[in-house]
Structure formats: C-alpha cells, structure tokens
C-alpha positions, 0 to 999 in steps of 0.5 A: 612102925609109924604113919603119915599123912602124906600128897594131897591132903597136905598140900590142900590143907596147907593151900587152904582149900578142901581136902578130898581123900586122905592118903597115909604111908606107913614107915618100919612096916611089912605087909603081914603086920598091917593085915594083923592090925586088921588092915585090908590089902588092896594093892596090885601093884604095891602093898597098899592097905585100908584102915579097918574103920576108916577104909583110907588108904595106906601104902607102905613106904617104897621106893622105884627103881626105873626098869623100862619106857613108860610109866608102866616100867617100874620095878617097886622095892617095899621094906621096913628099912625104907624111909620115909624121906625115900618114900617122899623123893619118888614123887612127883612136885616138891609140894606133894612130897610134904609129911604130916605126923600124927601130932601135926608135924610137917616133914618137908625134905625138899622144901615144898612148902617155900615152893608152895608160898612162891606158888611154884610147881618144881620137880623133885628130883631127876627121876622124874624123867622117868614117868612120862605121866608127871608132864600131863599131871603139871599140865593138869595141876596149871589148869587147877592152880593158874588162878592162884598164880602158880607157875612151873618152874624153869628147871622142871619146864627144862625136863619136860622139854627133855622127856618130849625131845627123848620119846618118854611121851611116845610111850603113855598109855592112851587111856592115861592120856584121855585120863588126865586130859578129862581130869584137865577139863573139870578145872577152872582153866582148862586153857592153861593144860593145852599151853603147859602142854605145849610149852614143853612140846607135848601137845604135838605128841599127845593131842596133834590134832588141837595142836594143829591149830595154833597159828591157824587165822580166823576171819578178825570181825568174828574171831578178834584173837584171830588165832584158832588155839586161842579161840579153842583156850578162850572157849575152854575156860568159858565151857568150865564157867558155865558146865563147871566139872563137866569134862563131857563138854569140854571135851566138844568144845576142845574139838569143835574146830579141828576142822579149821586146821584142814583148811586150804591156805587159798581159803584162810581166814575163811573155814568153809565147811570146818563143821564137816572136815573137822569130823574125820580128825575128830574120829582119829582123836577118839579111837587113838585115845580110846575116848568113852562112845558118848564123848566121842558121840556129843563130841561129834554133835558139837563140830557138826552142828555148831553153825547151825545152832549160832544161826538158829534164828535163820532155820526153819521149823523143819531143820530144827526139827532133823537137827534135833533127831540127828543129835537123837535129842528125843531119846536123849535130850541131855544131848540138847542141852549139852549142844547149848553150853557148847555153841555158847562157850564157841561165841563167847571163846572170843577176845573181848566177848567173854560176856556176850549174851547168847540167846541162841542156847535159850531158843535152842532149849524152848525149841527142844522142849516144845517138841519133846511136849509131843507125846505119841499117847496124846496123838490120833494115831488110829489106823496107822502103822509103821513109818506113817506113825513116825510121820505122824508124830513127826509132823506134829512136833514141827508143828510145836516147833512153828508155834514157838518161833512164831510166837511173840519174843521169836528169834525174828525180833531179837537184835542180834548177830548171826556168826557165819563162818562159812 
C-alpha cells in the first residue's frame, strides 16, 4: 500500500504558485483496508476516501474503460493490482499526470515536467478523446495560464478539433458546460477560453450565441477592434481586472452584445437596438445551460441597460430613477453595482482604450445611493395608503436624485464622450 500526492498540488507547487486542495491516490489498496485505517468512503462513483485527520481526499488507483458518448460513459476498474502509472495515464494533460512520494520524489511517466518548463498543455494519451470535458478544461487552463505563456499543443489542438468534427462535444452535459465556463470567468484571461474554444470548433457547439458574433462589424470611431468577439475578449479581460474571481459579471459582460449578431446586414456597422434583441438570445443561452435565476437576471440587466448607463449624463433624474427600480436596485442594490463594472469593461473592451477613465460608474454609484438614503420611516406618509405611498416615496427619491445631478461636479461638467451605439 502506498500514497501519493498527485494533480494539481503538484503541478502548482512545481509552477510555483499556491496550492489549493491537496489530492492523494493510493497504490495496492481495497476499499475494506482504508475504511480499517480509519478512512471515510465518500465516493460515488469510485472509491474515493478522507484522511481521518486531515479529511483530504484519497482515491484508489483506477483506471477507465470508455463504455458510451459523454463523459458520463465510463466503466471505473479499481484493484490493488492497478498501478500507479495506470492511474496517472487516465488523466487528462501531461502536467497533471506527475506523482509525488512521500519523501519528495516526482513520478513523471509522461514527461509532464518538460511540458511544464515549455509551458505546454499536452494530452496524455488517445483516450482523451473520450471525455468531451477535457477540451473545456484546456479551454479553462489558457484562461488561467496564458499569462504565463502556455500554449496547447498542436497534437492535442488536432484532438480537440476531432472530438468537434465526431459530436463528442454534442453530448456535455449543460450544467458541466456553465461549470467550466463560470470557472472560466473567475481567471485572469478569460478571453483566452472563447479563443481556445474556438480554435477547435467548440465554441459554435457549446456557446453559438457568442460565437455568432465573431466577424460582426462595429461602428471603428467607438469600437477601433471593429470586430464584435473581439470586443466582447477585450471586454472579458478587462471585467476579470476590476471583479477579479467574480464569474456573476463575467458572465453579463460576456453576453451584453449578443444582440449585435441580429443585426440586419443593411444596418452594420451600426447596432440599433442591440440592447433589446440581444434579450431573446440571452434567454436561449441561460435556460439551455440551465444558468443559476440571478446570472440569468443581472445578465439581462447588463445587455438592457448597458447604453443607458454610458449616457447617464444625458438621463433625467426620473429615468434614472425607473432605470434603478427595473433593475430592482432598491432590494438588491449589489445589483447597481455589478451593472457599474459591467458598463465600465463594455467601454474600456475597446482597443487602445484599456485605461479610458469611466466616470459613469461612479455617477451611477452616487446616484444609487442617494436614492437608496431615502427611507420610508424618514417620510410624512400620514393619511396615506397603497400606491399613494409607493408614489410618495418615489417622488422623494427623484428628488435626492436631482439634487446629486444638480450639485457641483454634476455630470453637466464633465469633458467626456457619450458612446452611442444606436
């Protein structure tokens, strides 16, 4: 019986970045001996225990055997006479198929550690072809590492391509998809998931709506990238540098525009109303992959209200107030504030405008929160009842509204462009 510390810990530590959860296999074992040394059994699927101190996980070395489409299609074969090399060849990429022994030994089969120093995403073996998940994951390890400069590898890029071209992809799960793809969102580069994805031909399969939108012209005085999945990258990378790990706002700003791929050839570059026809589209996105109510929600927030929030300066006191209540800001002003970062990474997703000031988000905040300073305990509601109440209270926070555009540094003074992409 022997252990070892296998995945991920490995690999960060070797990448020299922090670990997060450790993970152990365990060689010449049956499930009967771990549950005598006092380990737990929480595996479903496979026989997976926790340590009786440390409650990290162990698995006892398996193996796969492809048994349907999917990645749900896996017969599991676990035996003491599985070993440990068995156990590292069913994973996924070279650099998480390194072993580390008790004493600090790295067992390195498949030479992920030369792909690590080449800074390299390589496939193990052919079977991974058989697990349609493994192109999302790649897609998900570029959005984290593409900073440090890794690449797929062109054999395994060759894969992916084959899975797409025989309808492996077909067969996710949609709750897998959103999951990797929300994962995707809380990296640094989230930008560089969509081009993974659709560099293999995945991202017509699994997101066709943001797809849609490669090769779709923008107006070039506001959008110099012209392209609009370029914009909607741009915009990704900017939205994980101000909401770092927030996948809720990466996920608006990766669908505010999909109403730009509607768009009748006789209008382009121009997007009237994109605000309003990217709804329908966004709708078809979240109930396929089954998104979470309150992504789907702010989401919708984002592609509606978008324009409004760029011209803000422009709105009377009254439609800021109705923009703020359509958005049910006043219950659930986080709301607000998650519509700011989103309107800011949809200005500044623009080439050559990565550090363009946006003093709308912050006029957008004060405006919020004069309004939401406005409490019906402070109010002479006497003698009131019903709508007149509603009326009242409403009143009084257009009021706290003027009073913040009207006062000194309003958005009347301030030197700066409206985009209108009307």
């Amino acid at each position: 019986m022997k252990t070892y510390l296998v995945g991920g810990a490995v690999r960060d530590a070797l990448l020299g970045r922090p670990c997060g959860d450790r993970d152990f296999v365990v060689v010449g074992a049956t499930p009967e001996q771990m549950t005598a040394r006092g380990f737990r059994p929480v595996g479903r699927d496979f026989p997976v225990f926790l340590h009786p101190q440390t409650h990290e996980e162990h698995a006892l070395a398996r193996c796969e055997r492809k048994a349907g489409r999917g990645y749900r299609g896996f017969t599991v074969l676990s035996t003491p006479d599985i070993t440990l090399e068995q156990d590292l060849a069913r994973r996924d990429f070279t650099i998480n198929a390194i072993a580390q022994d008790d004493d600090g030994t790295l067992v390195d089969p498949f030479n992920g550690l030369a792909d690590l120093r080449a800074r390299r995403l390589r496939h193990v073996s052919e079977a991974f072809v058989e697990d349609p998940v493994r192109i999302l994951r790649a897609a998900r390890f570029m959005a984290r590492w593409s900073t440090l400069g890794f690449t797929i590898a062109p054999e395994t890029m060759a894969l992916m391509r084959r899975m797409v071209a025989e309808g492996e992809v077909d067969h996710l799960v949609s709750e897998r998809v959103f999951q990797e793809l929300s994962r995707a969102l809380t990296e640094p580069t989230p930008s560089a998931f969509l081009r993974t994805l659709r560099g293999c031909g995945a991202l017509a399969r699994v997101l066709g709506e943001v797809d849609a939108l490669y090769g779709v012209p923008q107006r070039a005085e506001f959008h110099p990238e012209i392209d609009t999945g370029i914009h909607v990258e741009l915009s990704l990378d900017i939205a994980a540098h101000l909401a770092p790990g927030d996948a809720l706002v990466g996920f608006c700003v990766l669908t505010h525009d999909l109403g730009k791929a509607l768009t009748p050839a006789r209008e382009l570059p121009a997007h009237r109303q994109h605000e309003h026809t990217g709804l329908a589209p966004l709708r078809a996105l979240c109930e396929r992959l089954r998104v979470p109510a309150e992504f789907a929600a702010q989401a919708a927030i984002g592609c509606r209200e978008h324009l409004n929030v760029h011209r803000i300066a422009e709105l009377k006191p009254v439609t800021v107030h109705d923009l703020i209540a359509r958005c049910d800001g006043f219950r659930k002003p986080e709301r607000i504030v998650r519509l700011g970062m989103v309107c800011e990474a949809d200005k500044r997703g623009r080439l050559s405008h990565a550090e363009a000031p946006y003093p709308q988000r912050h006029h957008l905040a004060a405006l919020h929160a004069a309004a939401l300073a406005i409490k019906p305990r402070d109010l002479d509601l006497a003698g009131l009842s019903g709508e007149k109440i509603g009326e009242k209270i409403r009143q009084a926070r257009v009021s706290a509204i003027s009073l913040i555009k009207a006062g000194p540094g309003s958005t009347t003074t301030w030197q700066h462009d409206i985009t209108r992409e009307r």
